[in-house]
C-alpha positions in Angstrom: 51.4 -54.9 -5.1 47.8 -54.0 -4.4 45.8 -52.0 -7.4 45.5 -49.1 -5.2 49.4 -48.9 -5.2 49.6 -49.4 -8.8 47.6 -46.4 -9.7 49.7 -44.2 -7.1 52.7 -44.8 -9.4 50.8 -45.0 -12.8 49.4 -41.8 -12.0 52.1 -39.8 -9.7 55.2 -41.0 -11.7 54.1 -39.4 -15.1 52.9 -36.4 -13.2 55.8 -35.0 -11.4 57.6 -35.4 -14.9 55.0 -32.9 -16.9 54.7 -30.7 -13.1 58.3 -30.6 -12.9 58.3 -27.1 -14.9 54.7 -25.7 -13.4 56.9 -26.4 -9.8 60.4 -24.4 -11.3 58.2 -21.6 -12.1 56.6 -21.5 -8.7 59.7 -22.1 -6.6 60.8 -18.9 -8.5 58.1 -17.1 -7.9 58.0 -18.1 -4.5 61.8 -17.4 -4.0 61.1 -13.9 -6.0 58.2 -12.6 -3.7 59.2 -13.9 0.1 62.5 -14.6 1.5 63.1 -18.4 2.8 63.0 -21.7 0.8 60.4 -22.7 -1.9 59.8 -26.1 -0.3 58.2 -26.9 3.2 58.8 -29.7 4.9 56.3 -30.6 7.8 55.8 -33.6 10.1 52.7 -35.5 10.0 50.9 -38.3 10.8 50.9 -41.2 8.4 49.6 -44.8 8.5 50.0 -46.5 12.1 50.1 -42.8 13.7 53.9 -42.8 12.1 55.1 -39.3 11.7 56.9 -38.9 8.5 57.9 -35.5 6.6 55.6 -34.2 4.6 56.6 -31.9 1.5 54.9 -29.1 -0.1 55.4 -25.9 -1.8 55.8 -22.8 1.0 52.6 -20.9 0.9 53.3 -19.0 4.1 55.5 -16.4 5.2 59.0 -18.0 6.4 58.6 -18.0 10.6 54.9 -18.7 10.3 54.3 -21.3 13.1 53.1 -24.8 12.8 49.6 -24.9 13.0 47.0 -26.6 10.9 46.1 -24.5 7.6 42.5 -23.7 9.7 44.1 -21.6 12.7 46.7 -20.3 10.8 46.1 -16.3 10.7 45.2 -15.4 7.0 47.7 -12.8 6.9 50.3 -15.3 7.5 49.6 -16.8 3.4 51.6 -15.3 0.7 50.2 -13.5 -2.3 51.5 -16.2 -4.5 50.7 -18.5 -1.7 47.1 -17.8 -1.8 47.2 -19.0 -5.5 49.4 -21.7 -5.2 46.5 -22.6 -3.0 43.8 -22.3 -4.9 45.3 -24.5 -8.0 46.1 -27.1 -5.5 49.6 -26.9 -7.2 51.5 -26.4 -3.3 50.7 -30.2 -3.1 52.7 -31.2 -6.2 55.8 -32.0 -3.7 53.5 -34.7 -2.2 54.3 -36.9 -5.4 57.4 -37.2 -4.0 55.8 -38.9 -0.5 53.2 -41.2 -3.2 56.9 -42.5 -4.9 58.2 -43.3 -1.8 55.3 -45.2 -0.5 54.6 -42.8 2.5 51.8 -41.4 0.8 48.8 -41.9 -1.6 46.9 -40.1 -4.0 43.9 -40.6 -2.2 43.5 -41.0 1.5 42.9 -39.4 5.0 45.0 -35.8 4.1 48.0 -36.3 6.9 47.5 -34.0 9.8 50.0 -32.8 11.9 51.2 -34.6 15.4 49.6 -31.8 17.6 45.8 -32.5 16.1 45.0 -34.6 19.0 41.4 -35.0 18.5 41.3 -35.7 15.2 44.1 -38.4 15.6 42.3 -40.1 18.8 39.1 -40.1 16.5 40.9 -41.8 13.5 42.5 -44.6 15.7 39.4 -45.3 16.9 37.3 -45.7 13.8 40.6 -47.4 12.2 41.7 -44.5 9.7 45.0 -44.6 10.5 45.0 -48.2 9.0 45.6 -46.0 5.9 48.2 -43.8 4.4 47.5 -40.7 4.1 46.4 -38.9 0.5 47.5 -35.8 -1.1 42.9 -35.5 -1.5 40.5 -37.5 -0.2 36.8 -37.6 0.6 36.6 -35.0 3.1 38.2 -32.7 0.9 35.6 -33.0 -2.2 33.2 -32.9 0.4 34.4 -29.2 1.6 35.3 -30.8 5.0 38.5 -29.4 6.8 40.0 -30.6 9.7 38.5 -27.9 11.8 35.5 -30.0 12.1 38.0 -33.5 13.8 35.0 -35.6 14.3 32.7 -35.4 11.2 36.4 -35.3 9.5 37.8 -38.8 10.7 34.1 -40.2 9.8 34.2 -38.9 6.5 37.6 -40.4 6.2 36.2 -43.6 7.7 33.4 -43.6 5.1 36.0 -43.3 2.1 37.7 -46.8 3.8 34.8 -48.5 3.7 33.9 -48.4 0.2 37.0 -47.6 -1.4 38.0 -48.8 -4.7 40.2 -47.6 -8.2 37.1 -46.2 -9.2 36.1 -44.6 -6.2 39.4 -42.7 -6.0 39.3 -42.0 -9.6 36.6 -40.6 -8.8 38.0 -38.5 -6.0 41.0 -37.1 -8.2 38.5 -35.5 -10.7 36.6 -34.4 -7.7 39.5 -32.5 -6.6 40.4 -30.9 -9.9 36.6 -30.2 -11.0 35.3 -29.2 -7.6 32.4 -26.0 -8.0 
């Protein structure tokens, strides 16, 4: 088992424990201010271009179609959504992925099968070598998948130098951002 994987389950297993009540509270609330499920399920892209189902909390009105988060009309995100968002806590479900070994806590964030471009430009610079991470790089960095190409070289930047340290560093990154 590689270090990398090691501090997935150090790190995720202990967390979904102590997020298990911060999620029951906003499943409720989620429940309590839009009709349809607390949980989404999505397919994306994981390591090898494999699709696999991707789980977060529903920050989007039920019906909302499939896009990625970046031409998704605002209006479509849910007044608890939008915080949800902003606390990052809609990606607690993803420990669930890091357990099961189709995520990481760090990586290339998955994108969805119908990104083309950004998925051509990761195989070719070798990104999809990786699994896919609930943060990453980009992320810190402010870059969104809008932008494929600076994106999937920003991603492969992180692979080339990464490390435990480097994605400790990228988990405080995400939480300490501003």
């Amino acid at each position: 088992m590689t270090a990398k994987r090691l501090l997935d389950l150090a790190v995720a297993a202990p967390m979904l424990v102590i997020a298990v009540p911060i999620l029951l509270v906003a499943m409720l609330a989620i429940r309590a201010t839009s009709p349809g499920p607390a949980i989404f399920s999505q397919t994306r892209v994981g390591r090898g271009g494999a699709l696999f189902t991707c789980r977060k909390l529903r920050t989007m009105h039920r019906g909302t179609p499939s896009l990625p988060t970046h031409e998704a009309p605002a209006a479509s995100v849910t007044v608890v959504g939008r915080a949800l968002r902003a606390t990052k806590i809609d990606e607690l479900p993803q420990l669930w992925n890091v357990l099961s070994g189709e995520m990481s806590l760090v990586g290339p964030r998955p994108c969805l099968p119908t990104q083309t471009e950004l998925i051509e430009r990761r195989r070719q610079l070798g990104v999809l070598a990786a699994l896919p991470g609930i943060t990453g790089l980009a992320q810190i960095k402010g870059i969104d998948m809008s932008d494929p190409k600076l994106c999937a070289e920003t991603d492969a930047a992180y692979l080339e130098t990464a490390s435990v340290g480097l994605d400790l560093k990228i988990l405080l990154g995400t939480f300490y951002r501003g």
